[in-house]
C-alpha positions as CSV (number, residue, x, y, z in Angstrom):
1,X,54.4,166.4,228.3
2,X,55.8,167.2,224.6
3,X,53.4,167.5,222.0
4,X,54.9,168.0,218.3
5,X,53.6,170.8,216.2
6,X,54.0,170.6,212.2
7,X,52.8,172.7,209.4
8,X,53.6,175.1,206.3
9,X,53.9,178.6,206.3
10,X,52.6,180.5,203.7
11,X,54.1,182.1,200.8
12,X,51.6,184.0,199.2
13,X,49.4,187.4,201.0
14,X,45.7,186.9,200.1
15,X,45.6,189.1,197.1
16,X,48.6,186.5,195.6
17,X,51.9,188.5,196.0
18,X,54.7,186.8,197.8
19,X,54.8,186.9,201.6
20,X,58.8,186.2,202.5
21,X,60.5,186.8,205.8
22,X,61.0,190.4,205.4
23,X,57.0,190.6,205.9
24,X,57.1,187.6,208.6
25,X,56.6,188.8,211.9
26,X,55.3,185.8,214.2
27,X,52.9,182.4,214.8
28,X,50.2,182.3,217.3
29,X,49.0,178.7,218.3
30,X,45.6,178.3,220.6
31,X,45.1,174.9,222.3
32,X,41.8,173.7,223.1
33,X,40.2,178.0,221.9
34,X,42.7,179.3,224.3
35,X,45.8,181.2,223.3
36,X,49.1,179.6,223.8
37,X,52.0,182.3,223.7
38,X,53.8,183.2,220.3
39,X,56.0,180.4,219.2
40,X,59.5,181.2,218.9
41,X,60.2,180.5,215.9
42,X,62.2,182.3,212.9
43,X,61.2,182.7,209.1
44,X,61.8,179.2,207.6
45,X,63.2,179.2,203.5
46,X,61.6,175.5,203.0
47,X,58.5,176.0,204.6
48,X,58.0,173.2,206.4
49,X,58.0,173.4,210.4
50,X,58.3,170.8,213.1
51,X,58.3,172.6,217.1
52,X,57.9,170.6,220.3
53,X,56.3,171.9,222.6
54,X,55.9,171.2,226.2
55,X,52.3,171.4,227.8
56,X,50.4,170.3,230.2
57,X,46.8,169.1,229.0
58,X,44.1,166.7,231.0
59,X,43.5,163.3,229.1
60,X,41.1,163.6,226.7
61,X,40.5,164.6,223.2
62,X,42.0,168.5,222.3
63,X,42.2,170.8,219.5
64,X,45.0,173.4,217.7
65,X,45.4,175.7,215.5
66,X,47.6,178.3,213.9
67,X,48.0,181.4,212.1
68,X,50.6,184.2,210.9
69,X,51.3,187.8,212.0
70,X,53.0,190.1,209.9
71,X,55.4,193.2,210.6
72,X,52.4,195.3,209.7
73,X,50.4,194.0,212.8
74,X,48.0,191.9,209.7
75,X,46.8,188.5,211.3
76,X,45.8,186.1,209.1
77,X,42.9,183.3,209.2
78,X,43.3,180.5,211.4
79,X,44.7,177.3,209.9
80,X,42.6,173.6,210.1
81,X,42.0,172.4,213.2
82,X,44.1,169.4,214.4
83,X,42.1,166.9,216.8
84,X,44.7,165.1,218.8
85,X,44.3,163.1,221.9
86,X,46.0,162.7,225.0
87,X,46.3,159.5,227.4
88,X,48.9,159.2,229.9
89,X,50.6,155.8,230.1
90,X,50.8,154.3,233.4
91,X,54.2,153.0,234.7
92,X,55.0,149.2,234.5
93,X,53.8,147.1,237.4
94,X,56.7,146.2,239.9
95,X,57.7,143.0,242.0
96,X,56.4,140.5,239.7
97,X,57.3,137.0,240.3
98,X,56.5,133.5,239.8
99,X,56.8,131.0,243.1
């Protein structure tokens, strides 16, 4: 199962200078508390991601989240947490008719 992963990266440290991509190091994305792997994604100039990802959850309601690593090993807070829910779709029924 695909489930699409949006948001905006920073572009300001905490004490309000710029953070760019020379500082940019990596994303790390937990599903549900648990840690995903790092997302393999590049330093983007507008800002604005979008990133499928493939995973394999239970139905049910689940929660994300996402923060930023820089080259100096610095991790910064988590992001919101995003509620999203997951219900698989059966398949159509077959053989239908009308006598």
């Amino acid at each position: 199962m695909a489930i699409r992963l949006t948001w905006n990266q920073p572009f300001t440290n905490t004490d309000g200078t710029p953070f760019d991509a020379v500082q940019f190091l990596r994303y790390e994305i937990q599903l549900d508390a648990l840690p995903v792997s790092t997302l393999p994604v590049a330093w983007d100039a507008d800002g604005a991601y979008v990133f499928e990802a493939d995973a394999t959850l239970a139905d049910g309601s689940h929660t994300g989240r996402i923060r930023v690593v820089n080259r100096s090993g610095a991790v910064s807070a988590w992001s919101n947490t995003a509620t999203f829910v997951v219900a698989k779709v059966p398949e159509a029924p077959t053989s239908f008719s009308i006598a």
